[in-house]
DSSP file (Angstrom, degrees, kcal/mol; ACC not computed):
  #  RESIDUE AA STRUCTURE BP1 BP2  ACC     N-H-->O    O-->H-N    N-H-->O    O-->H-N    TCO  KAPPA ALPHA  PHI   PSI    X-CA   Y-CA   Z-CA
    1    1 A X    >         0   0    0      0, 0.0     3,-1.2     0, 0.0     2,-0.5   0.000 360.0 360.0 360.0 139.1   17.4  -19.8  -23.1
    2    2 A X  T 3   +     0   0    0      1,-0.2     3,-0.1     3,-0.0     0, 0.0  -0.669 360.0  22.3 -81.7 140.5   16.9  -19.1  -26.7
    3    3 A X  T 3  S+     0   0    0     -2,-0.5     2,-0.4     1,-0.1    -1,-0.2   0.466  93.1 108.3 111.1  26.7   14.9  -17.6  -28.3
    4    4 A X    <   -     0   0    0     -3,-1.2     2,-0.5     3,-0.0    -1,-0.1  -0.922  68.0-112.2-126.7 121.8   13.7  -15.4  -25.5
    5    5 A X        -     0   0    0     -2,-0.4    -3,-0.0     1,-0.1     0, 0.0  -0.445  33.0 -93.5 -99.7 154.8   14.4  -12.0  -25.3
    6    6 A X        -     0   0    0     -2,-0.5     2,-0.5     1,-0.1    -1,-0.1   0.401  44.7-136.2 -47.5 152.8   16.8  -10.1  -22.6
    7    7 A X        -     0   0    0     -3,-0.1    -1,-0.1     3,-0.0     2,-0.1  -0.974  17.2-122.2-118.7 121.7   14.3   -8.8  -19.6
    8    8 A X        -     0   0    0     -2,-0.5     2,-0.8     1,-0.1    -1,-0.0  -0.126  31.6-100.1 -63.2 161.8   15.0   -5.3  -18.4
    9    9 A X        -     0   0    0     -2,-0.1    -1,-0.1     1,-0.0     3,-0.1  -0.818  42.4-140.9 -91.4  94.3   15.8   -5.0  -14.6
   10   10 A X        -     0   0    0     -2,-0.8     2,-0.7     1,-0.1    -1,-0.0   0.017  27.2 -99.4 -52.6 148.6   12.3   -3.7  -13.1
   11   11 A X        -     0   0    0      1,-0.0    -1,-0.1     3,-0.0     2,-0.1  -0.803  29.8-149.0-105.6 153.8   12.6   -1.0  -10.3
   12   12 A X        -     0   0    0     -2,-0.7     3,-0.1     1,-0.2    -1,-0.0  -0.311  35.6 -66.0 -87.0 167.5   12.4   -1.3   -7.1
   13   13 A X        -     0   0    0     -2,-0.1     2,-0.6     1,-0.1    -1,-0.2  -0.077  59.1-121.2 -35.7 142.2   11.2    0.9   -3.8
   14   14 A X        -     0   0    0     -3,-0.1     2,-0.1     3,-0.1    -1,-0.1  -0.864  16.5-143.8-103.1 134.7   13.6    3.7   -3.7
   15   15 A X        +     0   0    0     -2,-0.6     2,-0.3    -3,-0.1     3,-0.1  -0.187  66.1  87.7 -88.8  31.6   15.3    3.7   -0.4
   16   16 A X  S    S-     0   0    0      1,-0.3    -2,-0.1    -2,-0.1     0, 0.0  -0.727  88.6  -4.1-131.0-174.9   15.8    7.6    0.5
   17   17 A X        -     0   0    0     -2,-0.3     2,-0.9     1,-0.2    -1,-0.3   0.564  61.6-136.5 -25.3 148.3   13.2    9.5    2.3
   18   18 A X        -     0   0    0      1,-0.1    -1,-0.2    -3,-0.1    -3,-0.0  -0.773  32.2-108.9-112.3 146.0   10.2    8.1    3.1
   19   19 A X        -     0   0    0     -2,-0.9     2,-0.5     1,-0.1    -1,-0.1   0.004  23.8-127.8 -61.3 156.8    7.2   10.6    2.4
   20   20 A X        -     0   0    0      1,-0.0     2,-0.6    -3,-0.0    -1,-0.1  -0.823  29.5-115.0 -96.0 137.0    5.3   12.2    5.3
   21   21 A X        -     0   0    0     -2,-0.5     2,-1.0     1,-0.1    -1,-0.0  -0.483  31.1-111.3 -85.5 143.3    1.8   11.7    5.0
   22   22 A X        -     0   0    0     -2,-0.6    -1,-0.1     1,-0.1    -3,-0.0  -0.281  32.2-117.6 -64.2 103.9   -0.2   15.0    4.4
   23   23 A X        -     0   0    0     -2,-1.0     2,-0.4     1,-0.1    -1,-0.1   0.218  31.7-152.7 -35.2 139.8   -2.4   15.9    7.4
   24   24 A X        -     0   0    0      4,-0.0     2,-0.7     3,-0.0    -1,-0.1  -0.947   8.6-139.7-123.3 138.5   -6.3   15.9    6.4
   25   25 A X    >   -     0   0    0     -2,-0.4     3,-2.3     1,-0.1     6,-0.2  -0.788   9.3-162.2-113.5 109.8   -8.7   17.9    8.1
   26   26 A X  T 3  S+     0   0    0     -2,-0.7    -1,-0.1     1,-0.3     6,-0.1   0.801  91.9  52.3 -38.7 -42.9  -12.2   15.9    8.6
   27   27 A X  T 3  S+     0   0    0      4,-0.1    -1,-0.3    -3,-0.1    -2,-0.0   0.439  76.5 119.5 -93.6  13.2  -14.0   18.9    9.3
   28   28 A X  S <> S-     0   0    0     -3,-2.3     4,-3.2     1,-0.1    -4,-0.0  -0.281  86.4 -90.6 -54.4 148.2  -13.0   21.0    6.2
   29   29 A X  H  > S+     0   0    0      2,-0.2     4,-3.2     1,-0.2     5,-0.1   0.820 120.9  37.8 -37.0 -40.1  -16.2   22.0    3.9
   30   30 A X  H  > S+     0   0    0      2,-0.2     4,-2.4     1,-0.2     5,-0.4   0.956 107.7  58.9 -86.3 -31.8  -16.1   18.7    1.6
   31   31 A X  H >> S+     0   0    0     -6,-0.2     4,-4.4     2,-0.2     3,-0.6   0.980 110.4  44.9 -70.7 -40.7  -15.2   16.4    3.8
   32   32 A X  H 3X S+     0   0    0     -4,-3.2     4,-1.2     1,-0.3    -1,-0.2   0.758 109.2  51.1 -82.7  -0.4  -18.2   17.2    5.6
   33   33 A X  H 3X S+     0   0    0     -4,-3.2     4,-0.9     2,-0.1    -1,-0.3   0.720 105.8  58.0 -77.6 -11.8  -20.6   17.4    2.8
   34   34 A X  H XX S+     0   0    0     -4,-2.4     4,-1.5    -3,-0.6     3,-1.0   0.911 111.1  44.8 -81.3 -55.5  -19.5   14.1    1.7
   35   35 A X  H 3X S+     0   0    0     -4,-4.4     4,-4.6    -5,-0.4    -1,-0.2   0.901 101.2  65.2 -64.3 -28.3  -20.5   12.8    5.3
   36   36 A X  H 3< S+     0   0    0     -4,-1.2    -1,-0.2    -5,-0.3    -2,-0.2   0.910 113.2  30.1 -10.2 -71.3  -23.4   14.4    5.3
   37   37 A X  H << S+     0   0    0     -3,-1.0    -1,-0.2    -4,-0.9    -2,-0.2   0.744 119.7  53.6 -79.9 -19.1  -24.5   12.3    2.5
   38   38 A X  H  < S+     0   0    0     -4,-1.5    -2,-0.2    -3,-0.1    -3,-0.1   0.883 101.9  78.4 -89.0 -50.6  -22.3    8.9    3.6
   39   39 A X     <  -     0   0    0     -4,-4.6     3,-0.1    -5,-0.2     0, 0.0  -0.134  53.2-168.1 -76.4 175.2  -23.8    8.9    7.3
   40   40 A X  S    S-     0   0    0      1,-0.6     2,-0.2    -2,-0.0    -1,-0.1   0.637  72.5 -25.9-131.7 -51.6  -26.8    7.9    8.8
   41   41 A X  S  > S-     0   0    0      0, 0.0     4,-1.8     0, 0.0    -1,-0.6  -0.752  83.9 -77.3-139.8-168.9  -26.7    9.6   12.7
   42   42 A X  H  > S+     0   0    0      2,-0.2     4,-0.8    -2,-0.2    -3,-0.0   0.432 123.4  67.1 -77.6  -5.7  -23.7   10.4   14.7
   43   43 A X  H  > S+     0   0    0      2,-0.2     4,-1.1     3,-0.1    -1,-0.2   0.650 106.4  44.0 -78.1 -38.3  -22.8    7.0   15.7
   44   44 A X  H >> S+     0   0    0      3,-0.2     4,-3.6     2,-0.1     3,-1.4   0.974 109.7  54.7 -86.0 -47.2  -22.0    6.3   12.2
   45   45 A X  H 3X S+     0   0    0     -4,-1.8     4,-0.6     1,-0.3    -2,-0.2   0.768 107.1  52.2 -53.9 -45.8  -20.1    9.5   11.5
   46   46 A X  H 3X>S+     0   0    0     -4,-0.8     5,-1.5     2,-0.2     4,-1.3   0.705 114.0  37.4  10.8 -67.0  -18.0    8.8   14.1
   47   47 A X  H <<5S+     0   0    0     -3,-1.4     3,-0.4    -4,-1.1     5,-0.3   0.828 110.1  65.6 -81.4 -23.6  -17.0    5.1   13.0
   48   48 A X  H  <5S+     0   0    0     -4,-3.6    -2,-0.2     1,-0.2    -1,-0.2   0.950 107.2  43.4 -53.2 -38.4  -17.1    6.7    9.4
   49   49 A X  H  <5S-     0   0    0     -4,-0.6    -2,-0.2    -5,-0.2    -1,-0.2   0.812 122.2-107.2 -79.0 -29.6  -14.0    8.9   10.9
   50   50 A X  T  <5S+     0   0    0     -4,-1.3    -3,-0.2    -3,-0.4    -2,-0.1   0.838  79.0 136.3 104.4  51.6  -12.4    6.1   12.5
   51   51 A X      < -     0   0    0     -5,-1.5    -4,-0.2    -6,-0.0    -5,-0.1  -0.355  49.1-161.6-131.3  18.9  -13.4    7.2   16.1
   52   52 A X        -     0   0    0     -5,-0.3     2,-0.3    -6,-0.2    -5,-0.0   0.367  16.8-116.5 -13.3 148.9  -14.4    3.0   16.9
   53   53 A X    >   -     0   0    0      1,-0.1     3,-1.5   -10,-0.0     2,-0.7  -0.753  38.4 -98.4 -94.6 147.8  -16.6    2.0   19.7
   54   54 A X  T 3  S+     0   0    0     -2,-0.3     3,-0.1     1,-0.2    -1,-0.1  -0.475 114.1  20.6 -59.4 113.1  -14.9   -0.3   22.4
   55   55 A X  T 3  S+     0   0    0     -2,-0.7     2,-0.5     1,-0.3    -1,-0.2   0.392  90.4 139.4 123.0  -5.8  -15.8   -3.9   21.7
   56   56 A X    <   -     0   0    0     -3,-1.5    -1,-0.3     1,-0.1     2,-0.2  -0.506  55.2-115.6 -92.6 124.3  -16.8   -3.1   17.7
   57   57 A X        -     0   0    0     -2,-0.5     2,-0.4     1,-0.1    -1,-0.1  -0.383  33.6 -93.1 -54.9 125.4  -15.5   -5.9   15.5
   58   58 A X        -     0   0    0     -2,-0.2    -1,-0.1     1,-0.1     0, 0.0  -0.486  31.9-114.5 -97.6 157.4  -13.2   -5.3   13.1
   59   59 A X        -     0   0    0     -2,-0.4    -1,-0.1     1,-0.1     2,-0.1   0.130  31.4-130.5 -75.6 160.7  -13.9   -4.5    9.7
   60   60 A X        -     0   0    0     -3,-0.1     2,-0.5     1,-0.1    -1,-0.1  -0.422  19.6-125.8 -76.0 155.6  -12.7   -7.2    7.4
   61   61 A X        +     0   0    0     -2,-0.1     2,-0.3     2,-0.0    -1,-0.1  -0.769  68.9  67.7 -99.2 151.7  -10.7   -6.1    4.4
   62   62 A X  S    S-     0   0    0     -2,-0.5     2,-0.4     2,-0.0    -2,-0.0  -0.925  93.4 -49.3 137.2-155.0  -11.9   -7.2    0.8
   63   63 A X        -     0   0    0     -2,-0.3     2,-0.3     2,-0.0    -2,-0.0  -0.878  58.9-137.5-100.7 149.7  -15.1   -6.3   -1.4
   64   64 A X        -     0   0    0     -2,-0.4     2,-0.5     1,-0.1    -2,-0.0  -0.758  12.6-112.0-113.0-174.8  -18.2   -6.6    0.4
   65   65 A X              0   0    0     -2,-0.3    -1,-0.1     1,-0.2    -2,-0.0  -0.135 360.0 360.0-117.5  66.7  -21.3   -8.0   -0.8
   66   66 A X              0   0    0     -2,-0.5    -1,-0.2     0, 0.0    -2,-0.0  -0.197 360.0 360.0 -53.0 360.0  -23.5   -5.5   -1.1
């Protein structure tokens, strides 16, 4: 079409190693003042960690509205 100019070739996903993700440790000094402050009892730190109770709905993804 005229009068439109050439469009570079975007990149794509690179196809060679795929990273490893870096092990995190929950009980390290920060992570656990941050829960500190994030949780409420141990039942929430827990699900904060991603330790779910059997039967616990799961959480929806989006923003919520709060």
């Amino acid at each position: 079409m005229p009068g439109k100019g050439k469009r570079g070739k975007g990149r794509g996903k690179s196809r060679g190693k795929k990273q490893k993700k870096q092990e995190v440790d929950i009980l390290n000094p920060a992570a656990m003042l941050n829960l500190y402050y994030i949780a409420h009892h141990a039942a929430d730190c827990l699900h904060m960690r991603g330790f779910r109770w059997p039967g616990d709905p799961k959480a929806k993804k989006g923003k919520s509205k709060t």
